[in-house]
C-alpha positions in Angstrom: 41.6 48.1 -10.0 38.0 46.4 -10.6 39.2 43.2 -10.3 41.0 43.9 -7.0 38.1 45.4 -5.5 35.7 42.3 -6.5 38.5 40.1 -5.3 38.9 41.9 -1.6 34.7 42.2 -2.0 34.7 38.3 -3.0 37.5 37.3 0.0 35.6 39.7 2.6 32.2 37.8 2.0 33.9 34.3 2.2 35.5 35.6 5.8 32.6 37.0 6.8 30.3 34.1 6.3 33.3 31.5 8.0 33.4 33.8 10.8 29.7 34.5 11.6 29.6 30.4 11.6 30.5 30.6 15.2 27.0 31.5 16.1 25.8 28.6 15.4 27.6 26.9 18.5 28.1 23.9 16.8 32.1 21.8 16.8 32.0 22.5 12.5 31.9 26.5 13.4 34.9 26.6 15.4 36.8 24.9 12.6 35.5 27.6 10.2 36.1 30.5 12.6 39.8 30.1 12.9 40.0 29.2 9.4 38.0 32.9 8.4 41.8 34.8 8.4 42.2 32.5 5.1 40.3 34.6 2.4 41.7 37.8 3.6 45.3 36.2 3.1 44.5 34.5 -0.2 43.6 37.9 -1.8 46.3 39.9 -0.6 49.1 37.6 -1.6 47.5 36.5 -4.6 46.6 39.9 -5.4 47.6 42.8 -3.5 47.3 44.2 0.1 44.7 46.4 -0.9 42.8 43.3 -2.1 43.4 42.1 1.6 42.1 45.4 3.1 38.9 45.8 1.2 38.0 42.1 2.6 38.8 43.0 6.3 36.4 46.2 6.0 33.8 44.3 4.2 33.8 41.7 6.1 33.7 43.7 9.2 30.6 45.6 7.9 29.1 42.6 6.8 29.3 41.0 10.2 27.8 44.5 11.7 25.1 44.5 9.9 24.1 41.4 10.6 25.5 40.9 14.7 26.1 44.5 15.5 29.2 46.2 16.2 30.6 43.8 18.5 31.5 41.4 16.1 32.7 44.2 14.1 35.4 45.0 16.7 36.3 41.5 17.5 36.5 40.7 13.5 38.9 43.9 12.8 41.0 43.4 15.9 41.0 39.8 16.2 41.3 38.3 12.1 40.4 41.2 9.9 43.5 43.5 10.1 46.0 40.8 11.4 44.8 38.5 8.3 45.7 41.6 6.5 48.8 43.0 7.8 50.4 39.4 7.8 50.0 39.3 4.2 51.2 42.7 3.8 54.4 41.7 5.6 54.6 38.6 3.9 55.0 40.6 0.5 57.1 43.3 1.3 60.7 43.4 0.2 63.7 45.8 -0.9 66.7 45.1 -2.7 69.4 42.6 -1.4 72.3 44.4 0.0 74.2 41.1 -1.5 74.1 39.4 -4.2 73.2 40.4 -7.8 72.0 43.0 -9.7 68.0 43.3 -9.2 67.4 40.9 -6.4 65.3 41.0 -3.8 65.2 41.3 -0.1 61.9 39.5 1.7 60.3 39.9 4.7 62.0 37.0 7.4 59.3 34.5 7.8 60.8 34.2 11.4 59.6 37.7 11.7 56.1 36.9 10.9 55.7 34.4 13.5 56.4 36.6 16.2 53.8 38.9 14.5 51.4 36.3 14.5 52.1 35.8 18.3 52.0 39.5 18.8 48.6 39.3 17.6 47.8 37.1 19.6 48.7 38.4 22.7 47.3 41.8 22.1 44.0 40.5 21.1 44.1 38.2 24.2 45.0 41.4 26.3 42.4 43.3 25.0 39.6 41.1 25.8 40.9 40.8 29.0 40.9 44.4 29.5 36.9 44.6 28.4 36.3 42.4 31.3 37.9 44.1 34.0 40.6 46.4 34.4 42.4 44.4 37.5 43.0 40.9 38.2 40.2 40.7 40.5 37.5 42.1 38.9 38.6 40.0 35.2 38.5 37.0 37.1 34.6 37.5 38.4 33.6 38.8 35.4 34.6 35.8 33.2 33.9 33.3 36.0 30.1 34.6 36.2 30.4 34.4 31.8 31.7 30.9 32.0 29.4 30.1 34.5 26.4 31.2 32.6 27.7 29.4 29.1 27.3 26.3 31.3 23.8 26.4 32.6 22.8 27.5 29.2 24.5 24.8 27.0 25.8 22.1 29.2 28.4 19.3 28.6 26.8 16.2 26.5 25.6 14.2 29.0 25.4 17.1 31.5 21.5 17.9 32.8 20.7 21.6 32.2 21.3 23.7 35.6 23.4 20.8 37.3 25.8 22.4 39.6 29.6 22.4 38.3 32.7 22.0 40.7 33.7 25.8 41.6 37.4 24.8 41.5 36.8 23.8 37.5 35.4 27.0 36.8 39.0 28.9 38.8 41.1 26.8 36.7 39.1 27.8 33.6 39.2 31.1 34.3 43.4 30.9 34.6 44.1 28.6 31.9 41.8 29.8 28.9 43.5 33.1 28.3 47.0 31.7 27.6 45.7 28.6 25.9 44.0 30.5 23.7 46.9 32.8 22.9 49.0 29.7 22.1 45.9 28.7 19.5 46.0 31.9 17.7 49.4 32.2 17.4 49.1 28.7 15.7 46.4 29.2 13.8 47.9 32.9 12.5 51.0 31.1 11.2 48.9 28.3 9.7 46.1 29.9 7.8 49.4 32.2 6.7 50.7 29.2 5.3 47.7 27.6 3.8 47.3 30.8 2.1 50.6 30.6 0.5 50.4 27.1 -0.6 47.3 28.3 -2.4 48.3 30.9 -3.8 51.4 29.4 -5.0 49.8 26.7 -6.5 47.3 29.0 -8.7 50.7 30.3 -9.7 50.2 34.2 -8.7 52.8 34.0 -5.8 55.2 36.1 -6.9 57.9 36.1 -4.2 59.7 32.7 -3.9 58.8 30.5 -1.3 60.6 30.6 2.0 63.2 28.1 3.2 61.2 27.4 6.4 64.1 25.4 8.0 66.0 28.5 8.0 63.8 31.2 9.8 65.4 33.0 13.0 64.4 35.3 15.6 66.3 38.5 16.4 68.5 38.7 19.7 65.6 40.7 21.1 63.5 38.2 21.5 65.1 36.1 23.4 65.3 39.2 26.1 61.8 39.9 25.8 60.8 36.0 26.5 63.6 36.1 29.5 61.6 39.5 31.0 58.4 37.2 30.1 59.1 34.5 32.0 60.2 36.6 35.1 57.4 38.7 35.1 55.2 35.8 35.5 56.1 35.3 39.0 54.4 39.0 39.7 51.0 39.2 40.8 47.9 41.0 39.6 47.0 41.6 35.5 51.0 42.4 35.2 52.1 38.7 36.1 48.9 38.2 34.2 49.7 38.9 30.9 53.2 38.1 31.1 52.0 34.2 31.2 50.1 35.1 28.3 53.1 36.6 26.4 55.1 33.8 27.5 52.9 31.0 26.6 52.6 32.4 22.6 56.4 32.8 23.2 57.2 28.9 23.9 55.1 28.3 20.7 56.7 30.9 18.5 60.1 29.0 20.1 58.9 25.5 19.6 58.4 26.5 15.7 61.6 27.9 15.6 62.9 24.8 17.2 61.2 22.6 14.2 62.8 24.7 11.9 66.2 24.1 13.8 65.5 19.9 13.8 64.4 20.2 10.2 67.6 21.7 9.7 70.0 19.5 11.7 68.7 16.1 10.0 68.7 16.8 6.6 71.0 14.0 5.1 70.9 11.5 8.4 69.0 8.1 8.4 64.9 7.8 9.2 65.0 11.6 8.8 61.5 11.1 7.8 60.6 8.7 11.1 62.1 11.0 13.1 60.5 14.4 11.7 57.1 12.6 11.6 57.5 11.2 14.7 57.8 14.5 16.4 54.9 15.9 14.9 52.9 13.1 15.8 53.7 13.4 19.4 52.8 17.2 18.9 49.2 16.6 18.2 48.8 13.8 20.8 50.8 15.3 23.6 51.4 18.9 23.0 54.1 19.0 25.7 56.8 18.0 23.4 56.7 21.7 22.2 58.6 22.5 25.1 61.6 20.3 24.1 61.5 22.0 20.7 61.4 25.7 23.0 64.7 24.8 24.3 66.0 23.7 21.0 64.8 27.0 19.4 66.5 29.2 21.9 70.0 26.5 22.6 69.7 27.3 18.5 70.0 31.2 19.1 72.4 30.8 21.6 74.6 28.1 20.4 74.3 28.6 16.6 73.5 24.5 16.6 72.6 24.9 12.6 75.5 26.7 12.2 78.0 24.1 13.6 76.3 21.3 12.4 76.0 22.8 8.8 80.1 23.2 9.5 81.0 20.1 10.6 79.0 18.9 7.8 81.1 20.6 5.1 79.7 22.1 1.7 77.3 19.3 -0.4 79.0 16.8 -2.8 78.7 17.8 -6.4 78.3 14.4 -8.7 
């Protein structure tokens, strides 16, 4: 019990520390701050949950110590207790309902990415919420914040207090809330990752590593993105937050698509060009997430792994 609580003391420092780096405004402390989820991660899987959830609280008082209890809310809501409850997710299980005596059941890994968008979303919403309560009054509030971020640290290159294009700050002001739902929702799933590899590697993961080309979605979601991606066409916070919710939805999609291609190649020629040329457009374009959206849902609808695993037979045994 000593050595969980000076882990989850240990990982809440680390995450505190990556996570207050943002204050220093500079490119290096966004890196760390989206990166500050991974010691919370690292010591729940490698150690327990409650590992996990003595380095969300301590980090949190940490960072309210120092910054107040603002950062303490965003911490907690924002990378504290989704760090934590990932991880806790990640290790749960019960036994199979197949397959031999004493085996195990794990949490669907598909099932964590829609947490991680969930969390996204809903700490997206919420800081939505603390700027206004309806679409109007959101929009001026974070207008006159992005506004003021300007004059007070302008572009490179930029004078201090020249004047900035009012239709630049209207597009911000749409376009940041669902970009950076989409960014946490990556960045959840990654550090979730990262955290496993490590772990894994120290050799204290004690579930067996996931076949990632396998994960799926429920039926459900495919209903909840459909009501999404309707509801976006209604005006106000409503329409609002249904782009929101439908842009971490395209990205939860577009991994499940990369599962589904991962899938479908294995055993064709250039496999490797092809995989490595998809996620090389990925991180130039970006767009080409949407092709893998469409994949991921003609997947749940058409079964594609299922019929190509079919038509492929059973493996040759040498």
């Amino acid at each position: 019990m000593i050595q969980i609580v000076l882990i989850g003391l240990g990982a809440g420092a680390a995450s505190a520390l990556l996570f207050a780096a943002i204050a220093s405004g500079s490119w290096l402390s966004v890196f760390l701050f989206y990166i500050s989820p991974l010691p919370i991660m690292i010591a729940a899987l490698g150690w327990s949950h409650l590992a996990g959830l003595i380095a969300a609280v301590s980090a949190a008082v940490v960072l309210a110590a120092l910054f107040g209890w603002v950062f303490l809310v965003a911490f907690l809501a924002g990378t504290g207790l989704p760090a934590w409850w990932l991880s806790y997710l990640a290790m749960l299980a019960r036994p199979a309902t197949a397959g031999g005596h004493g085996q195990l059941e794990w949490y669907p890994p598909g099932r964590l990415v829609l947490w991680a968008a969930a969390f996204a979303c809903l700490v997206v919403i919420l800081g939505i919420l603390s700027l206004g309560t309806d679409f109007e009054s959101f929009r001026a509030s974070f207008r006159e914040a992005l506004e003021r971020m300007v004059r007070v640290n302008p572009p490179p290159g930029a004078p201090a207090g020249r004047d900035t294009p009012g239709s630049i700050f209207d597009f911000l002001v749409i376009a940041i809330p669902p970009a950076a739902a989409v960014l946490a929702t990556i960045t959840n799933v990654l550090n979730l990752w990262l955290a496993g590899k490590v772990v894994r590697f120290s050799g204290r993961l004690t579930r067996p590593w996931p076949d990632l080309s396998a994960i799926d979605f429920p039926r459900s979601t495919g209903i909840v993105f459909l009501v999404a991606a309707v509801l976006t066409f209604v005006g106000g916070l409503v329409g609002y937050f249904a782009t929101i919710v439908s842009a971490a939805l395209v990205v939860a999609y577009g991994m499940l698509g990369l599962a589904v291609l991962h899938a479908i190649t294995r055993g064709i020629k250039h496999r490797g060009l092809t995989l490595g040329a998809t996620y090389i457009a990925i991180l130039i374009f970006g767009w080409p997430v949407l092709g893998l959206c469409l994949l991921g849902v003609a997947d749940q609808l058409l079964n594609l792994r299922g019929r190509v695993a079919q038509r492929r037979g059973p493996p040759t045994i040498i």
